[in-house]
Backbone as CSV, one residue per row, in Angstrom:
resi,resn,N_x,N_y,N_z,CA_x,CA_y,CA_z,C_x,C_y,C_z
1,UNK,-8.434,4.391,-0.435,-7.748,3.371,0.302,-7.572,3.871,1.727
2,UNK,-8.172,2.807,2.490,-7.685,3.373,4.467,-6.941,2.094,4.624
3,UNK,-5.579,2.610,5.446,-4.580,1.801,5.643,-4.270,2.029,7.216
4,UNK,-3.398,0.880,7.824,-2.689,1.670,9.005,-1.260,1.270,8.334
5,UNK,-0.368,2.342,8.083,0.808,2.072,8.089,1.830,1.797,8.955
6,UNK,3.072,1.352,8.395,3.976,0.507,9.367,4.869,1.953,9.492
7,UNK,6.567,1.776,10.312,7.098,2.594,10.258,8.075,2.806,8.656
8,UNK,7.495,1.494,8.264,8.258,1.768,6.694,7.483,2.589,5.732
9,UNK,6.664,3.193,6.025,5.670,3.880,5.254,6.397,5.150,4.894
10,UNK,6.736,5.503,3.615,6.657,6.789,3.521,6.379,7.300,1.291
11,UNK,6.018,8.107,1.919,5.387,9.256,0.249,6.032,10.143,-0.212
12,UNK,6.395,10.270,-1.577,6.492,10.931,-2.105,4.872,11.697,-3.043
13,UNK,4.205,11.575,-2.711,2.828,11.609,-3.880,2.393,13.213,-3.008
14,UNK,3.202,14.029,-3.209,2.667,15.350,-2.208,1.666,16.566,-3.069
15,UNK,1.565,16.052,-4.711,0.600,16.642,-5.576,0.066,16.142,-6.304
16,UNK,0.114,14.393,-6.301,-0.625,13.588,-7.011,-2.033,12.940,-6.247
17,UNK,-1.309,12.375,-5.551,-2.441,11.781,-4.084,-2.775,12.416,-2.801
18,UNK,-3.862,12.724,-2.420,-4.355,13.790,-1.776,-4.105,12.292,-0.131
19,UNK,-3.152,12.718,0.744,-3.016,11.654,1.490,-3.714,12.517,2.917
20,UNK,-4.697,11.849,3.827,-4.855,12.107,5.537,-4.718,11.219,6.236
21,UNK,-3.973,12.064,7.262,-2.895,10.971,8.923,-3.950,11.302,9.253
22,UNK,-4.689,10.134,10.208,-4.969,10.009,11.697,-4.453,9.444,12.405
23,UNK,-4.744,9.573,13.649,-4.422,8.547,14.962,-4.361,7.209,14.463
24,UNK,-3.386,6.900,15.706,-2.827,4.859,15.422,-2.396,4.571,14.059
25,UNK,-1.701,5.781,13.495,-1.053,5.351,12.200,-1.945,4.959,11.054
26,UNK,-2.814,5.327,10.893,-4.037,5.128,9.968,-3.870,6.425,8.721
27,UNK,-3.877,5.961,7.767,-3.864,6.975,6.507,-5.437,6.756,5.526
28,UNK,-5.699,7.649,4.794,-6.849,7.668,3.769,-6.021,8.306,2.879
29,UNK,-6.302,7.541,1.601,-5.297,8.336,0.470,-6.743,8.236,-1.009
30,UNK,-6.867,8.764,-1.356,-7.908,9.658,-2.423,-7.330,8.917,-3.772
31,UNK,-6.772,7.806,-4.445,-6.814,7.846,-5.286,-7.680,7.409,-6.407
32,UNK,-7.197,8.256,-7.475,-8.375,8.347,-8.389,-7.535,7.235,-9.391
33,UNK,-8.527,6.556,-10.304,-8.284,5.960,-11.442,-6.851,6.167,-12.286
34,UNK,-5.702,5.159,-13.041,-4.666,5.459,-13.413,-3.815,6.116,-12.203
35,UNK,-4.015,6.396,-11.327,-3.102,7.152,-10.586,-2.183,6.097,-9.948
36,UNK,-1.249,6.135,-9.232,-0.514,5.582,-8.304,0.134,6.357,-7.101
37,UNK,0.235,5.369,-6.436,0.445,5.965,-4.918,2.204,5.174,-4.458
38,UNK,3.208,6.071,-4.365,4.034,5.745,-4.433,4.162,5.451,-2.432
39,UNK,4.374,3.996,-1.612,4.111,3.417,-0.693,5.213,3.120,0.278
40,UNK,6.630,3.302,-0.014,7.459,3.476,1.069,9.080,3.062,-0.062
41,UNK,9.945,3.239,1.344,10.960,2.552,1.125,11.359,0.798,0.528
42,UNK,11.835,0.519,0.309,11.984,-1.162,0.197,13.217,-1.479,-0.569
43,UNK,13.501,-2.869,0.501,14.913,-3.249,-0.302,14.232,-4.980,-1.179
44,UNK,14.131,-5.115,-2.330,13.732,-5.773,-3.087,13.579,-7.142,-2.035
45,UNK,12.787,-8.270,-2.219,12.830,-9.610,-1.706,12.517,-9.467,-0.209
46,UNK,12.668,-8.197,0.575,12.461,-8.344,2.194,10.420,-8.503,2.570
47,UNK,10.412,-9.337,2.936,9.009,-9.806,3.020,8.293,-9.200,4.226
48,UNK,9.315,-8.732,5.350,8.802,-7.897,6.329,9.531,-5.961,6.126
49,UNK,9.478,-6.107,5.160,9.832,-4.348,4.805,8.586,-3.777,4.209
50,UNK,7.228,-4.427,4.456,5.690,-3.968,4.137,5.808,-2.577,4.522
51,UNK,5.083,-1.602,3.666,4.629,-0.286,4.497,3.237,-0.496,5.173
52,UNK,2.458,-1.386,5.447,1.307,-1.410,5.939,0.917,-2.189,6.790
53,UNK,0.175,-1.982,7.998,0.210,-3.514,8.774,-1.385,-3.627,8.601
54,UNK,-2.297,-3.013,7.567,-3.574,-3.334,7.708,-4.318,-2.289,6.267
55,UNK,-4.739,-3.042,5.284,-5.198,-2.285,4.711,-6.742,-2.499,4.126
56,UNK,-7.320,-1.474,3.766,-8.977,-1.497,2.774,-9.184,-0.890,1.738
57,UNK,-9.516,-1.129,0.543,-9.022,-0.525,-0.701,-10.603,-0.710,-1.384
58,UNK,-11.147,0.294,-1.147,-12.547,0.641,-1.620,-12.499,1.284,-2.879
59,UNK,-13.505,-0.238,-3.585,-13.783,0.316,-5.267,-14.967,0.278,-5.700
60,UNK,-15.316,1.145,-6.846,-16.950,1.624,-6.692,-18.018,-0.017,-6.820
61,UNK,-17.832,-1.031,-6.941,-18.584,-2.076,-6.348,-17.757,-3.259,-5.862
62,UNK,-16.743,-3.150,-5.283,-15.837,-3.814,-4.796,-15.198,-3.535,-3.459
63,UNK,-14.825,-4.136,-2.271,-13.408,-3.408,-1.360,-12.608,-4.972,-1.112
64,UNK,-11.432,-4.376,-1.121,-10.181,-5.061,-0.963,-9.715,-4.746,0.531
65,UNK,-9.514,-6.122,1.216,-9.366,-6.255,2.351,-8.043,-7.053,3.015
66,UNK,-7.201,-6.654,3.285,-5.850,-7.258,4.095,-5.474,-7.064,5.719
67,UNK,-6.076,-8.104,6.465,-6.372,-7.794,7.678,-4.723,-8.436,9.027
68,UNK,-3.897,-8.468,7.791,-2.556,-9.197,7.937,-1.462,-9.498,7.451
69,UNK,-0.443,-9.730,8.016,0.687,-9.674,6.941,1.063,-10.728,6.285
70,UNK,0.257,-11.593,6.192,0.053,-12.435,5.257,-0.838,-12.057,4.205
71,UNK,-1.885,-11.943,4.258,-3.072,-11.008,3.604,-2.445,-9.623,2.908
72,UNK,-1.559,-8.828,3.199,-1.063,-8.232,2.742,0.086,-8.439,1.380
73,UNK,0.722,-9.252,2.197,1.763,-10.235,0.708,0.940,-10.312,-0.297
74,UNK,-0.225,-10.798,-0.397,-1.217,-11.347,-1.366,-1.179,-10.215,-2.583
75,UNK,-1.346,-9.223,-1.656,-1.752,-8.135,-2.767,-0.731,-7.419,-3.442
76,UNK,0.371,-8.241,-3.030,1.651,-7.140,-3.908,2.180,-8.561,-5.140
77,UNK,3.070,-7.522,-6.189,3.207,-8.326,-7.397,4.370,-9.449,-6.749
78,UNK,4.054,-10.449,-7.136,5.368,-11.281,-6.759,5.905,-12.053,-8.260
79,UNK,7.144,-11.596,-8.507,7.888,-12.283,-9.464,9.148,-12.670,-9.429
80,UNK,9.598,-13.669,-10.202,10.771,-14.647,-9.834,11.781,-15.224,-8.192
81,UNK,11.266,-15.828,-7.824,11.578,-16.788,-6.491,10.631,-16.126,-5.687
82,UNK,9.011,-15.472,-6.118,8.656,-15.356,-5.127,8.954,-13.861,-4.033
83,UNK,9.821,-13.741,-5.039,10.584,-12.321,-4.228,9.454,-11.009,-4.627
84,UNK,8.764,-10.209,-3.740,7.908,-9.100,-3.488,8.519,-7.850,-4.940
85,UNK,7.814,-7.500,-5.737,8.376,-6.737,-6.653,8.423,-5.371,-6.120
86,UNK,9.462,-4.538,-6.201,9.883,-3.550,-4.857,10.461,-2.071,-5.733
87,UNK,10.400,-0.863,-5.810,9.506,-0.142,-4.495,8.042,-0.457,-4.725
88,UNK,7.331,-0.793,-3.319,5.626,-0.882,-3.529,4.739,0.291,-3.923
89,UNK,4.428,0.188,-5.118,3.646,1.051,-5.754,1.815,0.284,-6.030
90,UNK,1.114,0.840,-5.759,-0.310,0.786,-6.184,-0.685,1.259,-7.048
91,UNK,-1.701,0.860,-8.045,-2.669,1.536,-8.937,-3.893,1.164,-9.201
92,UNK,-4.800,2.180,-9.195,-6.089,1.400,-9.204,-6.521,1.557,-10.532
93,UNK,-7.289,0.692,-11.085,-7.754,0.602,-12.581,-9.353,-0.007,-12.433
């Protein structure tokens, strides 16, 4: 996954997910299958508390593309009123 993160971005994954910073806030995070990538702070339902303002989520014949924060909403779980299911966690399968 190459992301640019927001300032809400932050990790705990410091021996699970092999994470690299570059410039302009851009991350590459290595995850492998079953794993998860634990993705920031969040207070449940806040729709602008995203950790990401841009992400690409490359799968071996697939990539996942969110070029916005709308596009981004898309890809997180949303249950009951719509409210963002929170802390944002990923997993790839």
């Amino acid at each position: 996954m190459k992301a640019q993160v927001s300032e809400r971005f932050h990790s705990n994954n410091f021996d699970s997910v092999v994470i690299t910073y570059y410039d302009n806030n851009w991350i590459e995070a290595d995850i492998k299958p079953k794993q998860q990538l634990d993705c920031g702070f969040a207070i449940a339902g806040l729709k602008n508390n995203i950790p990401f303002n841009e992400m690409i989520i490359l799968k071996n014949k697939d990539t996942i593309s969110a070029k916005n924060h709308k596009e981004l909403l898309e890809l997180f779980d949303n249950r009951g009123f719509g409210n963002i299911m929170t802390p944002y966690i990923f997993i790839i399968d």
